[in-house]
N, C-alpha and C positions, 0 to 999 in steps of 0.2 A: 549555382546550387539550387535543390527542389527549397520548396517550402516543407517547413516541419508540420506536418498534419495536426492541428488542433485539438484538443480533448474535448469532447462533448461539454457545450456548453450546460452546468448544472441547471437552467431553468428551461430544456429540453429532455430532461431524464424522467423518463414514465417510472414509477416506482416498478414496474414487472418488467421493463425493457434492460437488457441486458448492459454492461458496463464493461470498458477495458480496464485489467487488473495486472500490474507490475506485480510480481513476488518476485522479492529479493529474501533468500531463505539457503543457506546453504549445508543444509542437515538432508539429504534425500528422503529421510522418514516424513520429517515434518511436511517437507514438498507435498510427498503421499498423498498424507492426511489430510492437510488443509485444500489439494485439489480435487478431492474425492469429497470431501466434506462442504465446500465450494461448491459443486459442480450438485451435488442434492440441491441446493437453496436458489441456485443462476446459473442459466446458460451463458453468463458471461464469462469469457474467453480471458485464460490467465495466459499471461508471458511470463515467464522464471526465467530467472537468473543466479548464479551462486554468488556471486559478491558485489560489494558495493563498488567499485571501481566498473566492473559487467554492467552496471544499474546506469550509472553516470551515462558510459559508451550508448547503449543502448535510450538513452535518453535525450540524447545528442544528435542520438542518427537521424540523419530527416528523410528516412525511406521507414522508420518504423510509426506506427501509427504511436499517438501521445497516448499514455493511461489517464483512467479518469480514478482510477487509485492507486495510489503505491501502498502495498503490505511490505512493511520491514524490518528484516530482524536484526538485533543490537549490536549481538556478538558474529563479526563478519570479517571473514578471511581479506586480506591486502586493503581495507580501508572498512572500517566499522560502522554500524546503523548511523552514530550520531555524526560520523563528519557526511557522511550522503547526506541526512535531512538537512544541515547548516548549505550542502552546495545547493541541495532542489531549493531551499528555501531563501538562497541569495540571488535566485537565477531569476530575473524579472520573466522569463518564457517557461520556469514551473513552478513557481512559487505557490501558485495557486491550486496545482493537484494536491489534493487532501492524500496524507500521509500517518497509516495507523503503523504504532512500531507494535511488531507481536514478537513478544522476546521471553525465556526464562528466568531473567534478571528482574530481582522484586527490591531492588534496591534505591533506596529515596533517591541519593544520588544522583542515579542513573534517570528516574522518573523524573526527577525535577530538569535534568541536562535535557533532556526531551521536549520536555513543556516551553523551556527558554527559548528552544532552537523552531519551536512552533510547528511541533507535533498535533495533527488532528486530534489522535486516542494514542492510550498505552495501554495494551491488553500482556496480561500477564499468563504465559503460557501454565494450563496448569498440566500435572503430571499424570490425571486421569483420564483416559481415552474419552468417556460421555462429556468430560469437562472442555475437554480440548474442542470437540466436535461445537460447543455451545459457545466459543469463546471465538470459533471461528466463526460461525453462523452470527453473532452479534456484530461482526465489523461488517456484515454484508445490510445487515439493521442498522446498523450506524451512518453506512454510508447513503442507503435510500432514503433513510429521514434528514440528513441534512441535502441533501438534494432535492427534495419534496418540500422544503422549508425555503427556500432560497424565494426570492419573487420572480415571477413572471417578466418579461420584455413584451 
């Protein structure tokens, strides 16, 4: 078998250099919007997927290149956000991709089940089109400053 292609090691990432981006997002609106809304702020190149089971396969594949972030959302058809972040987060080969869940769920709950399971962010989708556009532009800001934060080799 090939080797799984590596994710950009974070103390190689130019803040303006583009980034691979897993969406796991199973709403085609939201897809829409957050690739349209995306694709203003980076040329970095999104892979989507509808469900978290899709997510895993695809993560697995070692013919697909690794992301350098997974976007994902909570509520997910055949396997749901939180059991995906427990498997990426038990997998000693992804554990380390940063993982923002962007969900409608503003539930403690659910935030805290996230945070446990070692969730990067929890962005809470808002219902405002200007809001949504800002809340996706902010995990593309989240993810360049902690990649710009990390040290040098």
């Amino acid at each position: 078998m090939g080797r799984v292609p590596a994710a950009t090691p974070p103390d190689v990432l130019d803040p303006v250099r583009p980034y691979r981006i897993l969406l796991v997002e199973d709403d085609p609106a939201d897809v829409m919007l957050i690739e349209d809304v995306m694709s203003s702020v980076t040329s970095s190149p999104i892979t989507h997927v509808p469900d978290g089971v899709a997510a895993l396969e695809y993560l697995h594949d070692r013919d697909q290149p690794r992301p350098d972030l997974i976007v994902l959302d909570l509520n997910l058809p055949r396997m749901n956000g939180n059991e995906v972040l427990t498997a990426v987060k038990s997998d000693p080969d992804l554990r380390a991709i940063p993982v923002v869940m962007l969900t409608t769920s503003a539930a403690p709950g659910d935030i805290v089940a996230a945070y446990r399971s070692h969730v990067s962010a929890y962005v809470i989708k808002p219902a405002d089109f200007d809001d949504f556009g800002q809340a996706v532009r902010s995990i593309d800001a989240f993810f360049r400053t902690i990649a710009a934060r990390l040290p040098e080799h």
